[in-house]
VEXKOL-613991 format. One record per residue (C-alpha): chain; x, z, y; residue number from 1; residue in three letters. Coordinates in Angstrom, 2 decimals, always signed. Layout:
// residues N
GUVEX   cadena        c1        c3        c2   num   residuo
GUVEX        A         X         Z         Y   NUM       Ala
...
//
This chain:
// residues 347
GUVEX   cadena        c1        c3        c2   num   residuo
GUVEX        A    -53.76     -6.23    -51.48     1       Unk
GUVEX        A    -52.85     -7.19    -48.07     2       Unk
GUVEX        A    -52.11    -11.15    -47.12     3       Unk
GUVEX        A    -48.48    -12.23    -47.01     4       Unk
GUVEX        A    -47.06    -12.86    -43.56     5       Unk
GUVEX        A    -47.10    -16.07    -43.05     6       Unk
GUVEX        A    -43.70    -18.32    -41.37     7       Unk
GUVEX        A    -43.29    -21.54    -39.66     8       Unk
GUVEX        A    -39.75    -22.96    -40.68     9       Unk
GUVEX        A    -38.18    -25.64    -38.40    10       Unk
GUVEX        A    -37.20    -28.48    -40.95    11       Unk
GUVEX        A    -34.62    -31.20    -40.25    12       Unk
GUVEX        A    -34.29    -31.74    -44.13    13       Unk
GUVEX        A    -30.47    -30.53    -43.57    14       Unk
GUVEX        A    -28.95    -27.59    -45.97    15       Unk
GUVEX        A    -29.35    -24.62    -43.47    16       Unk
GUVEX        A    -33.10    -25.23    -43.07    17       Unk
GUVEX        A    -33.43    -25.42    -46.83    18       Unk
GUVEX        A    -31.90    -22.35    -47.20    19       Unk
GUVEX        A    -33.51    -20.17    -44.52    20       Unk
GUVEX        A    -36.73    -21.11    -45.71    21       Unk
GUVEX        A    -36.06    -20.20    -49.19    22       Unk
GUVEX        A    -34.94    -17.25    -48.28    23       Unk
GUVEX        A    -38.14    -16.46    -46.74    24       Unk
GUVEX        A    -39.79    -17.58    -49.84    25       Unk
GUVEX        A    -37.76    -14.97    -51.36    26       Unk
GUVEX        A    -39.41    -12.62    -49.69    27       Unk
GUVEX        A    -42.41    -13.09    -50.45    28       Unk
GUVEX        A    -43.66    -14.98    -47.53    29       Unk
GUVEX        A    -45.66    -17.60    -46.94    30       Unk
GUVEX        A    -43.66    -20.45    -45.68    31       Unk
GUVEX        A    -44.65    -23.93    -44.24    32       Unk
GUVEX        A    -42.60    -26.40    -42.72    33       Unk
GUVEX        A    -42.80    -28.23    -39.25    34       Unk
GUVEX        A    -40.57    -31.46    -38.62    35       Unk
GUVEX        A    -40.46    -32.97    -35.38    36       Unk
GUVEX        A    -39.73    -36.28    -34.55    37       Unk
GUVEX        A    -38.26    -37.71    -31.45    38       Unk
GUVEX        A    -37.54    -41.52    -32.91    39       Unk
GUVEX        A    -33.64    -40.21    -32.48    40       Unk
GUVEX        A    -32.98    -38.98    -36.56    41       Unk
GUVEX        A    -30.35    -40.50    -38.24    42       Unk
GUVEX        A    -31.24    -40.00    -41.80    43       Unk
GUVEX        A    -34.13    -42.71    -43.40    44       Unk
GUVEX        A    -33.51    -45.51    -40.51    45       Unk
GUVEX        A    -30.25    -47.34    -41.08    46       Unk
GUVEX        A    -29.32    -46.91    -44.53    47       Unk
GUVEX        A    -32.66    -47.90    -45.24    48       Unk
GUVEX        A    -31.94    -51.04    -43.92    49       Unk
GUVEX        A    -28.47    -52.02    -43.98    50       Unk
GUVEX        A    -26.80    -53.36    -47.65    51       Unk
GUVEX        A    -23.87    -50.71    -47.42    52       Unk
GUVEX        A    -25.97    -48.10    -47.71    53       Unk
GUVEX        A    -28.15    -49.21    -50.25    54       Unk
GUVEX        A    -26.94    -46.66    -52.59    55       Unk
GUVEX        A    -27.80    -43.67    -50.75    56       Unk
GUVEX        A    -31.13    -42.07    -51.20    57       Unk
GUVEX        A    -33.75    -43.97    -49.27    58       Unk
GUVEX        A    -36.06    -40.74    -48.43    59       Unk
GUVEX        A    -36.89    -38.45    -46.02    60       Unk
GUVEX        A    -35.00    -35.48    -46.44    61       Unk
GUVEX        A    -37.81    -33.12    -44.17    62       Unk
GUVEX        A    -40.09    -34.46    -46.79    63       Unk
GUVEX        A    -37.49    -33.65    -49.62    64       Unk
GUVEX        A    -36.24    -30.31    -48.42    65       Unk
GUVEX        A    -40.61    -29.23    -48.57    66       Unk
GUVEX        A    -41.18    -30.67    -51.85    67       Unk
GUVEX        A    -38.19    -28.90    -53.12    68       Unk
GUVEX        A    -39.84    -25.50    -51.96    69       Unk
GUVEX        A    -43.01    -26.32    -52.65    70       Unk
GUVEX        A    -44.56    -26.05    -49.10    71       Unk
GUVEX        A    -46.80    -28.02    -46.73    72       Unk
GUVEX        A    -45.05    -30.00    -43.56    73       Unk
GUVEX        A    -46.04    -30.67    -40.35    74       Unk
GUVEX        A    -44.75    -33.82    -39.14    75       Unk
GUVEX        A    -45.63    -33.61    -35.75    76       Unk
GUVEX        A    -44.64    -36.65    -33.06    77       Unk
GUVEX        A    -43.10    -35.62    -29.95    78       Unk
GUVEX        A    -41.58    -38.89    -28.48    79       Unk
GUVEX        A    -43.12    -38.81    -25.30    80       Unk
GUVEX        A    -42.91    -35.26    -24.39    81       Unk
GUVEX        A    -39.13    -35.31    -25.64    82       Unk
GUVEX        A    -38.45    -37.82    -22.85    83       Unk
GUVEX        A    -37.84    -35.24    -20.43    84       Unk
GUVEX        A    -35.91    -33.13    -22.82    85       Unk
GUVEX        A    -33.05    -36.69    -23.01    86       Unk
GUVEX        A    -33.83    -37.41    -19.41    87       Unk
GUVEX        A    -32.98    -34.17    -17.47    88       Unk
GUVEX        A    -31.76    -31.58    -19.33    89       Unk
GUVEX        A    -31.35    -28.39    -17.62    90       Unk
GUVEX        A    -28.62    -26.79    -19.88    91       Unk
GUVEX        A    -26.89    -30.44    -19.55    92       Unk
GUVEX        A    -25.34    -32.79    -22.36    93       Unk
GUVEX        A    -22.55    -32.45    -24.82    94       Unk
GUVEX        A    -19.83    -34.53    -25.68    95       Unk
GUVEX        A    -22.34    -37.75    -25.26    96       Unk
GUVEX        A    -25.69    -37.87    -24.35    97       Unk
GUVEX        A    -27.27    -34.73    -26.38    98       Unk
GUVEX        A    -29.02    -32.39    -24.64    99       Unk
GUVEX        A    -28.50    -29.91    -27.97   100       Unk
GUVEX        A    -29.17    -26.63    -26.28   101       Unk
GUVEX        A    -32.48    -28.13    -23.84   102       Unk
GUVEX        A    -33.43    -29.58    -27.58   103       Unk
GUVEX        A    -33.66    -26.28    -29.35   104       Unk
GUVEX        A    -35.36    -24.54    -26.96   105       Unk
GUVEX        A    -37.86    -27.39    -26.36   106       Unk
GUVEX        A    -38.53    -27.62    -30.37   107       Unk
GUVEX        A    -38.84    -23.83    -31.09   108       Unk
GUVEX        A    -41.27    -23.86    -28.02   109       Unk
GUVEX        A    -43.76    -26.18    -29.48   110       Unk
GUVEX        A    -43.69    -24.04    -32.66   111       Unk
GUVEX        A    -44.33    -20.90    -30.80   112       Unk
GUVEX        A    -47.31    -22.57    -29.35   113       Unk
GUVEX        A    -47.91    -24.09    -33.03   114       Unk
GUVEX        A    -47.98    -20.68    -34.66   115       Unk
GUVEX        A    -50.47    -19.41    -31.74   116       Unk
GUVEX        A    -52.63    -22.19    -32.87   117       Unk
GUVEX        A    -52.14    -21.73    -36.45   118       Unk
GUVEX        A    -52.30    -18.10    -37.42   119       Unk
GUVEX        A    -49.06    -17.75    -37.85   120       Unk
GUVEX        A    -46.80    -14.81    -37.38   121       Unk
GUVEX        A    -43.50    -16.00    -36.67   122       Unk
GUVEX        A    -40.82    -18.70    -36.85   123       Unk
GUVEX        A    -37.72    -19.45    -38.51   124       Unk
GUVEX        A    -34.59    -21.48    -37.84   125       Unk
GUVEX        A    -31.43    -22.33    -40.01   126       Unk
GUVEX        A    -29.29    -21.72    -37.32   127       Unk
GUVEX        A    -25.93    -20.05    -37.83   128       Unk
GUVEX        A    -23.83    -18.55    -34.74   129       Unk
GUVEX        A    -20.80    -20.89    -34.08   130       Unk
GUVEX        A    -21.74    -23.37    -36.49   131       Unk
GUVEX        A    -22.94    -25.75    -32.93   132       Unk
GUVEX        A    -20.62    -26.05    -29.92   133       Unk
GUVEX        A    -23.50    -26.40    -27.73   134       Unk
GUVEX        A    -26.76    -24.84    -29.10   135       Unk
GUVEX        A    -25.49    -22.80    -32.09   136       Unk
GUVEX        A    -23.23    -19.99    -30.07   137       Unk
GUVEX        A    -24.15    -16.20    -29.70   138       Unk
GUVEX        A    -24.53    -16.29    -26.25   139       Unk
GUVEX        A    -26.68    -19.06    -26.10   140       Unk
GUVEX        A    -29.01    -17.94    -28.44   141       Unk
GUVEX        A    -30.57    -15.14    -26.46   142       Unk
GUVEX        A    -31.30    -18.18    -24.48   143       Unk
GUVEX        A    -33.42    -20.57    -26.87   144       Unk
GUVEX        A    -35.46    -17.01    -27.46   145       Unk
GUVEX        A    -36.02    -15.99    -24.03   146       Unk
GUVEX        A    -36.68    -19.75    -22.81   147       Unk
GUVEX        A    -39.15    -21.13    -25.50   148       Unk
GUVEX        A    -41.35    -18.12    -25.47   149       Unk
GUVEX        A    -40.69    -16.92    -28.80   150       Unk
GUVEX        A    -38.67    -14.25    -27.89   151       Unk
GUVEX        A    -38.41    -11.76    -30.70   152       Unk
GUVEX        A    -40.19    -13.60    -32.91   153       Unk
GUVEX        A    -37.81    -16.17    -33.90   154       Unk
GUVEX        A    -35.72    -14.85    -36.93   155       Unk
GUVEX        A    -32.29    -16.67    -38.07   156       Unk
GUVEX        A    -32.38    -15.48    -41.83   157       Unk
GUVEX        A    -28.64    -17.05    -42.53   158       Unk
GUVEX        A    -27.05    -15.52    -39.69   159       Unk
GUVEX        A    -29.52    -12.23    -38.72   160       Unk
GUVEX        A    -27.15     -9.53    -39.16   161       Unk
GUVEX        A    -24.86    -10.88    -36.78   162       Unk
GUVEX        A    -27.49     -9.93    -34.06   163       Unk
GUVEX        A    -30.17     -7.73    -32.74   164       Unk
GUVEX        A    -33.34     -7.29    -35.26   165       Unk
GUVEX        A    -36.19     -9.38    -34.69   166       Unk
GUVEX        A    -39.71     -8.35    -34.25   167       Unk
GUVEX        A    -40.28     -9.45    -38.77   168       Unk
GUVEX        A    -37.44     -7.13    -39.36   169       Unk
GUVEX        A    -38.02     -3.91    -37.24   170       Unk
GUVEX        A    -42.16     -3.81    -38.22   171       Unk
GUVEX        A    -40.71     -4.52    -42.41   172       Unk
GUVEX        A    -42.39     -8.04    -42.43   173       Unk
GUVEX        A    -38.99     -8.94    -44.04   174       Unk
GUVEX        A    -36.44     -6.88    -45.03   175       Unk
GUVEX        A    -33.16     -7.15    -42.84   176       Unk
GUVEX        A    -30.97     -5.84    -45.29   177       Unk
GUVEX        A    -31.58     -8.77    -47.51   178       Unk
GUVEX        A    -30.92    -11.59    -44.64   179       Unk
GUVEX        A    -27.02    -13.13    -43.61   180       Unk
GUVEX        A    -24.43    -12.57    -41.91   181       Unk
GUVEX        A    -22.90    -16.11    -41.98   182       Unk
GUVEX        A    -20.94    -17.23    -39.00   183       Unk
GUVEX        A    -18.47    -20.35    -38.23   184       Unk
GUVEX        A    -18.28    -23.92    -38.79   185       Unk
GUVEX        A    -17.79    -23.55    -42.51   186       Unk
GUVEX        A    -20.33    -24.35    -44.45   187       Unk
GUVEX        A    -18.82    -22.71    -47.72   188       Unk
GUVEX        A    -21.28    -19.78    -47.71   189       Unk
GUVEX        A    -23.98    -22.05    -47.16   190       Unk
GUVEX        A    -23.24    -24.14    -50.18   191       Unk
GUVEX        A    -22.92    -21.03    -52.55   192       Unk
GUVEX        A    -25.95    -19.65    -51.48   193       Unk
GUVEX        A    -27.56    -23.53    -52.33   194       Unk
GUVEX        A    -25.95    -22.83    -55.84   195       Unk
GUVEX        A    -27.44    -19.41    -56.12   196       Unk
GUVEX        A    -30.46    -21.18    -55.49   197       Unk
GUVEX        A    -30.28    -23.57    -57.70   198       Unk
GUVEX        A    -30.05    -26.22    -54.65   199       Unk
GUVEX        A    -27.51    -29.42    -56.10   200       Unk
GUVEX        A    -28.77    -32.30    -54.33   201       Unk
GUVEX        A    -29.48    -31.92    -50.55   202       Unk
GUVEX        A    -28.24    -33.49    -47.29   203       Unk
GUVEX        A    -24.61    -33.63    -46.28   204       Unk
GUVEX        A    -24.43    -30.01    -45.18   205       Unk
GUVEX        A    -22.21    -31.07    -42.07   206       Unk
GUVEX        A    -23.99    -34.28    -41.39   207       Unk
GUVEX        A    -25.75    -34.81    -38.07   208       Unk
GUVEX        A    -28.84    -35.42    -37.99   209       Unk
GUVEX        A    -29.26    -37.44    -34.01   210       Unk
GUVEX        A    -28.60    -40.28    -33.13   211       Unk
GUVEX        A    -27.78    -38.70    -29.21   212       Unk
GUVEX        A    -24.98    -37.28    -31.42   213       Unk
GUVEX        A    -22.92    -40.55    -31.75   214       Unk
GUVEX        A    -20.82    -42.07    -28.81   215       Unk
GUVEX        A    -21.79    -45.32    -29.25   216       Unk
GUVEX        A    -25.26    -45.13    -29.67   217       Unk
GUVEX        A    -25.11    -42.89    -26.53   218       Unk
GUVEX        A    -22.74    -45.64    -24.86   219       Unk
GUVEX        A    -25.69    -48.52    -25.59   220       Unk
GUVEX        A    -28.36    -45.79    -24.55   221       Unk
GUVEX        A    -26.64    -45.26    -21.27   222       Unk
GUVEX        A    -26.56    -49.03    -20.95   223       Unk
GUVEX        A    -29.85    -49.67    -21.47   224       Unk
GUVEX        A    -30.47    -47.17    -18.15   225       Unk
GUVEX        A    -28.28    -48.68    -16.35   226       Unk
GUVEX        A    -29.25    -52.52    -16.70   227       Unk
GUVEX        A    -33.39    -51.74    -16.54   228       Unk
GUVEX        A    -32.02    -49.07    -13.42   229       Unk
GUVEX        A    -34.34    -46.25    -15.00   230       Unk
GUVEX        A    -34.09    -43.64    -17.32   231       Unk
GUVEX        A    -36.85    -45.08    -19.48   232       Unk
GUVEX        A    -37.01    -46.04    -23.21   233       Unk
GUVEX        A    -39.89    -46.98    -25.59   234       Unk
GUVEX        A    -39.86    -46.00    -29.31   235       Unk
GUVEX        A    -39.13    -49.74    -29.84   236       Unk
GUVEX        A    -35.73    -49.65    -28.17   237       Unk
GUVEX        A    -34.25    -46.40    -29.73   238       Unk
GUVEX        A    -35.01    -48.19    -33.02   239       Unk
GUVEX        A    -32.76    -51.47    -32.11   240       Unk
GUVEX        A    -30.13    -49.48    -30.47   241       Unk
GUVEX        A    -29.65    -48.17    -34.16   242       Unk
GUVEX        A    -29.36    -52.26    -35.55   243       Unk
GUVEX        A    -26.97    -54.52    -35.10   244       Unk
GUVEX        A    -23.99    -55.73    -33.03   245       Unk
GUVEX        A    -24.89    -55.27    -29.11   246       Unk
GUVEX        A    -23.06    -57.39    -26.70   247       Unk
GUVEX        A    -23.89    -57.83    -23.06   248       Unk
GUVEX        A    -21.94    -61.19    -21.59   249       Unk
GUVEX        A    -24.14    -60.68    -18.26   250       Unk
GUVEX        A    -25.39    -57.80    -16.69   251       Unk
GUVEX        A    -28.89    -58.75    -16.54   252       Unk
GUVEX        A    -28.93    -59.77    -20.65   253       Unk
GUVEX        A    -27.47    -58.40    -23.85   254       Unk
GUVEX        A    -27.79    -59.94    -27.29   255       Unk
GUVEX        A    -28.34    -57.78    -30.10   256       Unk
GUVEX        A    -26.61    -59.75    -33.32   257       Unk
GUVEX        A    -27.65    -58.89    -37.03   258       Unk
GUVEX        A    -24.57    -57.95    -38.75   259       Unk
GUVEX        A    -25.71    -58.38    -42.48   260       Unk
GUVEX        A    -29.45    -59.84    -44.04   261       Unk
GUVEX        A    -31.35    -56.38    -43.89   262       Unk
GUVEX        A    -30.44    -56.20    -40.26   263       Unk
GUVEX        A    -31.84    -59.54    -39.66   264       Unk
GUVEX        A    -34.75    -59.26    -41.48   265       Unk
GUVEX        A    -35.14    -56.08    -39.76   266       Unk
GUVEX        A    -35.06    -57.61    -36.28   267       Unk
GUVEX        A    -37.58    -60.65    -37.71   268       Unk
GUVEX        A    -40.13    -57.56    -36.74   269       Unk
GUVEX        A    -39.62    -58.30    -32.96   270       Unk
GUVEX        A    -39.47    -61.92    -32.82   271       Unk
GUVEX        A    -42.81    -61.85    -30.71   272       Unk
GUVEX        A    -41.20    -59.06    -28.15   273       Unk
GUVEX        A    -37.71    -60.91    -27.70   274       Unk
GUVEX        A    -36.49    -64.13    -27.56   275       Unk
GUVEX        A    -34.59    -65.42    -30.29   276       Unk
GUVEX        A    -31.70    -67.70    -31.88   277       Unk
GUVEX        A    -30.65    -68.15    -35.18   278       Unk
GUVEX        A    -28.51    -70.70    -36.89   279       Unk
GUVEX        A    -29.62    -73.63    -39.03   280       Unk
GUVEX        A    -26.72    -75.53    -39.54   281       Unk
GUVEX        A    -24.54    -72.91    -41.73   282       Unk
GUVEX        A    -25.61    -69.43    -42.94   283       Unk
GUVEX        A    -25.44    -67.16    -39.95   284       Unk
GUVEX        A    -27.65    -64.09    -38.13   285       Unk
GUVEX        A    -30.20    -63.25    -36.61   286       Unk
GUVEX        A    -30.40    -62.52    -32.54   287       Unk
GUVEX        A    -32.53    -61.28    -30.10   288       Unk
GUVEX        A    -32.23    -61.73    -26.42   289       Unk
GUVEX        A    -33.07    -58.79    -24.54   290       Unk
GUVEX        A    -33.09    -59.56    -20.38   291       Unk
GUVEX        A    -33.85    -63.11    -18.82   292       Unk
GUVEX        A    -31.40    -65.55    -19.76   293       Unk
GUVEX        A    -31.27    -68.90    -17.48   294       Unk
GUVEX        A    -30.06    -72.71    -19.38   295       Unk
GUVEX        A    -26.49    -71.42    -19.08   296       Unk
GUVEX        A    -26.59    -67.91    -20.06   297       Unk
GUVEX        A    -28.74    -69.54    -23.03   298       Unk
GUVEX        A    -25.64    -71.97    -23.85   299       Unk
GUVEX        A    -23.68    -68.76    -23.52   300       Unk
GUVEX        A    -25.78    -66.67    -26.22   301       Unk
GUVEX        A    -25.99    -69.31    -28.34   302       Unk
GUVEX        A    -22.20    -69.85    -28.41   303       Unk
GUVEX        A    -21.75    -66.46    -29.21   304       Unk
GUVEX        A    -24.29    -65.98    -32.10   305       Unk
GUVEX        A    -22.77    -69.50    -33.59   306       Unk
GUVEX        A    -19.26    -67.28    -33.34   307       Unk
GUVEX        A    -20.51    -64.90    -36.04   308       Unk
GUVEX        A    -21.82    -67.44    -38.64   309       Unk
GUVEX        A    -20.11    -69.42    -41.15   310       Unk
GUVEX        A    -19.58    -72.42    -39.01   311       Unk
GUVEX        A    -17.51    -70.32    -36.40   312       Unk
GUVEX        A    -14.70    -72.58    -36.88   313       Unk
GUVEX        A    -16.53    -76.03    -36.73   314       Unk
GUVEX        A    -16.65    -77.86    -33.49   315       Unk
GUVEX        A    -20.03    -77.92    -33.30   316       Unk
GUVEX        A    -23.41    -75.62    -34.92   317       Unk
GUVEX        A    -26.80    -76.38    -34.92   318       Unk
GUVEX        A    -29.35    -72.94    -33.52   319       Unk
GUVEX        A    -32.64    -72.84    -33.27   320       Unk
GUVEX        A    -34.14    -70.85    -29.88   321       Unk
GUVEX        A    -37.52    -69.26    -30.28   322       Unk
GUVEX        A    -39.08    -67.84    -26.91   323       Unk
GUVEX        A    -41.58    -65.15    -27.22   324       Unk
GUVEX        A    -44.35    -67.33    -27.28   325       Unk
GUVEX        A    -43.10    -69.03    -30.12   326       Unk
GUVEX        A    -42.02    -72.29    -28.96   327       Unk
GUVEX        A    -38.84    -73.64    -30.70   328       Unk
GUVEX        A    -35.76    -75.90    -29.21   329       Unk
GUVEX        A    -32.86    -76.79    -30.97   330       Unk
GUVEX        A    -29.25    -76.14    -29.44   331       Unk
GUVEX        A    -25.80    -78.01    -30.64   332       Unk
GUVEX        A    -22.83    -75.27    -29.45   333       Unk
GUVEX        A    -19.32    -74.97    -29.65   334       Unk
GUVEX        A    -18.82    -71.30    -31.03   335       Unk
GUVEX        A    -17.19    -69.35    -29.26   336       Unk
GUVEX        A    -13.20    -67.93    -29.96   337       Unk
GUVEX        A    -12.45    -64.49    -30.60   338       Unk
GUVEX        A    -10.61    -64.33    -27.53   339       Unk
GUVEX        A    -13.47    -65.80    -25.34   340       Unk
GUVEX        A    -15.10    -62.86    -26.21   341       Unk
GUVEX        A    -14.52    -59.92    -24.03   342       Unk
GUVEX        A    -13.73    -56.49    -25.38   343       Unk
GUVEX        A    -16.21    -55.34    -22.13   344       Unk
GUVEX        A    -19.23    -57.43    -24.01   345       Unk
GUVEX        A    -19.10    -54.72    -26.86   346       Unk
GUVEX        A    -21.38    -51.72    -26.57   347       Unk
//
């Protein structure tokens, strides 16, 4: 008996990986999974941590989609390297700051040069043509082949028929006449292929899955450039640009305001990176001072944080300011009104 071929499937824990890899399984190949992460997923972050959400599944859905097929995954960190990839994208952004097309070329790379590593034979994607504006197109496809490296050796089981056979289909690694031909936005054919499958519960199938997706995390990404006057971020700031209500009063400070208790017991983490104020007069949130605030920017953040408790309509509220070093001084405001507060603070 000869070994199986053996198939590295790109895993985002969405529907169309699921079901490419299956497919594969179907075959009678051996599948694993590889998941990589930038810091910029949107699924086990925020509605892990925020009260509205609490009644969503609080999981990994790379990890999910793998245990539902029974395969290993590779969860393999790519933060640094993926830098670039945000930072100069040669293919350019979408509608915000998503640089979709330099992403999927950058991501199928590394598993080309996984699968060299590995003993692998070739690599599979969920990817349907038209169901992306940016990456997911037929004549942009050619390109994430050509540029990664993995030229003919990256099949699209969901969507294969619709173009030229792969190197797995023409040698009879996998057989081309049972692949797809699915094409378009709708994800109809998707979902009765999950049902054929026996697939009930996975991730919204037209869910994102990136936070570079989403204008206004993009909008407080692009501010963070532009107030530190770099295109620089640390895993630590992608993570609070995903909590809490941003405002920037000053260009050379923002405040970043817990909007419910998970968010401020979330930002409690970074109390020794940031400086501080909460409220101890009347219930209120939690904020963190990123830039270098002087006395009367201070007065200013404080007034503003008071403005989102529950003594926003007293005269005066009682906050405590923590520095980074920990040392603690007590500040009486006057919250501020609704209309002291600038649309233009709001990121």
């Amino acid at each position: 008996m000869t070994e199986p071929r053996k198939a590295v499937a790109l895993i985002s824990g969405g529907l169309d990986s699921l079901l490419a890899a299956r497919v594969m399984q179907e075959q009678g190949i051996h599948v694993e999974g590889i998941n990589f992460f930038t810091g910029f997923c949107v699924e086990g972050h925020t509605h892990a941590i925020r009260r509205r959400d609490r009644d969503r599944p609080k999981r990994n859905n790379a990890l999910w989609v793998a245990e539902q097929l029974g395969i290993k995954l590779h969860i393999v960190d790519i933060i640094e390297e993926y830098k670039q990839v945000v930072f100069n994208p040669r293919h350019g952004y979408g509608a915000n700051l998503n640089p979709c097309l330099d992403c999927k070329i950058f991501m199928v790379r590394k598993a080309h040069e996984w699968i060299g590593q590995h003993g692998f034979d070739f690599i599979v994607t969920g990817e349907v043509i038209g169901q992306r504006p940016m990456s997911q197109r037929r004549d942009t496809m050619p390109v994430v082949s050509r540029e990664s490296g993995a030229d003919d050796l990256l099949l699209r089981p969901l969507c294969a028929k619709n173009l030229p056979p792969t190197r797995p289909e023409r040698e009879g690694w996998v057989d081309r006449e049972a692949l797809y031909d699915f094409s378009g936005r709708s994800r109809k054919p998707q979902m009765a292929l999950a049902r054929r499958f026996g697939f009930e519960d996975y991730a919204q199938p037209a869910g994102g899955c990136c936070f570079l997706t989403d204008a206004q995390y993009s909008a407080k990404l692009a501010d963070l450039w532009r107030a530190r006057g770099d295109k620089q971020y640390e895993l630590d700031d992608i993570m609070l640009l995903k909590v809490g209500r941003h405002l920037r009063p000053a260009p050379h400070y923002k405040v970043i305001v817990s909007r419910e208790e998970g968010e401020g017991n979330f930002l409690q983490g970074y109390r020794n990176q940031y400086p501080s104020i909460r409220c101890v007069s009347h219930p209120g949130p939690l904020a963190l001072i990123d830039g270098v605030v002087e006395e009367g920017d201070l007065e200013l953040a404080a007034r503003l944080v008071a403005r989102y408790s529950k003594g926003r309509d007293q005269e005066r509220v009682t906050l405590e300011y923590r520095d980074r070093d920990g040392a603690t001084r007590e500040l009486v405001v006057t919250p501020l009104r609704p209309d002291q507060i600038p649309e233009a603070w709001h990121l």
